[in-house]
C-alpha positions as CSV (number, residue, x, y, z in Angstrom):
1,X,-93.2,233.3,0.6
2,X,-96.8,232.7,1.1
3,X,-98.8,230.4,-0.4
4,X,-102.7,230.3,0.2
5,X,-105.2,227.4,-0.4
6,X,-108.8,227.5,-1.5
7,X,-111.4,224.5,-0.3
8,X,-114.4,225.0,-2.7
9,X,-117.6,223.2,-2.7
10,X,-119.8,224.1,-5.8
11,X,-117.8,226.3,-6.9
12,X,-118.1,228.4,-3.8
13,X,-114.9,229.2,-1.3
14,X,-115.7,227.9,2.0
15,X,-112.1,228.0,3.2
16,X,-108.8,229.6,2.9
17,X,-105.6,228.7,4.9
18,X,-101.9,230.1,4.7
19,X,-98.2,228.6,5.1
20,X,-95.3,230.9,5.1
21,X,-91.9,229.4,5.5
22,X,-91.0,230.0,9.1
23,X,-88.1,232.2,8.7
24,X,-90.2,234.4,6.3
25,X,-92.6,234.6,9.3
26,X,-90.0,235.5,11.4
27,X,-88.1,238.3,9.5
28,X,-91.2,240.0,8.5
29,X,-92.5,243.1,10.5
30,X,-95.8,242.3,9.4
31,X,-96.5,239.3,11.4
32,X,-97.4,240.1,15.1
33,X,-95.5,240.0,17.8
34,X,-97.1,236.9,19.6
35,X,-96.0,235.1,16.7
36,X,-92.3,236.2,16.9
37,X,-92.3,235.6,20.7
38,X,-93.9,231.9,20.9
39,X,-91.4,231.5,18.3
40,X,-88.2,232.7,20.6
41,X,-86.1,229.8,21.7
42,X,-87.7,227.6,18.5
43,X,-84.7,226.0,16.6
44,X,-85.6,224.2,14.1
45,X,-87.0,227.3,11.7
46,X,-85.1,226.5,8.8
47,X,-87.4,222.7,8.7
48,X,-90.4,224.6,9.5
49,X,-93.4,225.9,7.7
50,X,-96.1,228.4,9.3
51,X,-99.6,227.3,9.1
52,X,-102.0,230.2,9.7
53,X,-105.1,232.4,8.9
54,X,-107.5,229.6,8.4
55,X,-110.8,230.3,8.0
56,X,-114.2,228.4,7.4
57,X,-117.6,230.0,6.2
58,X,-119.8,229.5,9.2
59,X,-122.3,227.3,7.1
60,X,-119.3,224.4,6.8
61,X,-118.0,224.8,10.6
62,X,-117.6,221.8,12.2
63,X,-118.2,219.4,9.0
64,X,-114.2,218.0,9.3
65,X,-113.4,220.9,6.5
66,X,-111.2,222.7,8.8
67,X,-109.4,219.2,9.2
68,X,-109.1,218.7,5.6
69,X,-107.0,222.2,5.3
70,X,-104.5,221.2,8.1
71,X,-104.4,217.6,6.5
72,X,-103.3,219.0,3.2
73,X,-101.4,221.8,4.4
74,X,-99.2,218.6,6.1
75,X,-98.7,217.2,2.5
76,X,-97.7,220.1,0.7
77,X,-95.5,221.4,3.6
78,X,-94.0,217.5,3.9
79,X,-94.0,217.2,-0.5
80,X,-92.2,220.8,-0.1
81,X,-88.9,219.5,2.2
82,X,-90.3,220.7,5.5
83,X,-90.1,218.5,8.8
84,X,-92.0,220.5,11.1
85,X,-95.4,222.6,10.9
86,X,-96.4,225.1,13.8
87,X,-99.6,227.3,13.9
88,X,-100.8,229.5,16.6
89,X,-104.4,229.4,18.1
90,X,-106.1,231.7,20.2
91,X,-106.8,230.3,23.5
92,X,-110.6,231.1,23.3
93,X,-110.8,229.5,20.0
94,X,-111.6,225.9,21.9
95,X,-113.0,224.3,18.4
96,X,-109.5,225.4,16.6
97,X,-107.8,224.3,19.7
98,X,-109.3,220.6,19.7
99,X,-109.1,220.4,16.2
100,X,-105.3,221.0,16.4
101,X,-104.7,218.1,19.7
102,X,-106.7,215.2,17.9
103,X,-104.5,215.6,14.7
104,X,-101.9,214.9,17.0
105,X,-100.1,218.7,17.2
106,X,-98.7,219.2,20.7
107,X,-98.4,222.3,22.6
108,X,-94.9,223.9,22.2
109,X,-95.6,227.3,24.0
110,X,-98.1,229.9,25.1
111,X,-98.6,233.4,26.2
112,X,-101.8,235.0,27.9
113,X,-103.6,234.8,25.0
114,X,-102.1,232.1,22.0
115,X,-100.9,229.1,21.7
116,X,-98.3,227.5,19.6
117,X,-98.8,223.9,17.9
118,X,-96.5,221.9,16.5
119,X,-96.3,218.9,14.6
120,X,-93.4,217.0,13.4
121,X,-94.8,215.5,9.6
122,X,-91.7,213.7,8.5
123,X,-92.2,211.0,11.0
124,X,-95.6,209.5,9.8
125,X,-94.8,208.9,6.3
């Protein structure tokens, strides 16, 4: 149920993000609970993949490679029959944050210290 993706430049890993079908997320003790709860009331699981633990080496921050990730994340999750993507983001994490609003994800719920993001990707094709 979970798929990660490499971004390499020379050979080197410089990034590494996760999806996870949403209900595998959801049924799995091993996710935290702030996942489960910004979750709650969220109906459309069985369209949705979870996008999560994305990381970029600090030497390739802010060079559009976190962008790239998300971007291709969308096409496998849309190529894979899902409608919907949601991640969650740290509220402190302001460059995560931005990056998530200007590739159009909206803001589905929060807690005191995440956010959920969704995007619906069937809908730009």
């Amino acid at each position: 149920g979970f798929c990660v993706y490499y971004l390499t430049e020379n050979n080197n890993v410089i990034g590494v993000v996760t999806l996870t079908d949403l209900n595998k997320v959801l049924s799995n003790d091993e996710f935290n609970e702030d996942v489960k709860f910004l979750h709650e009331n969220y109906d459309k699981s069985k369209d949705t993949v979870y996008l999560h633990s994305i990381v970029v080496e600090s030497p390739f921050r802010k060079k559009g490679f976190g962008t790239k990730l998300v971007k291709e994340c969308e096409n496998i999750a849309r190529n894979s029959g899902y409608k919907y993507i949601t991640a969650t983001v740290k509220k402190n994490n302001t460059p995560s944050q931005s990056m998530f609003n200007k590739l159009g994800y909206s803001k589905y719920n929060s807690n005191d210290r995440k956010d959920l993001f969704i995007l619906g990707i069937d809908w730009y094709l």
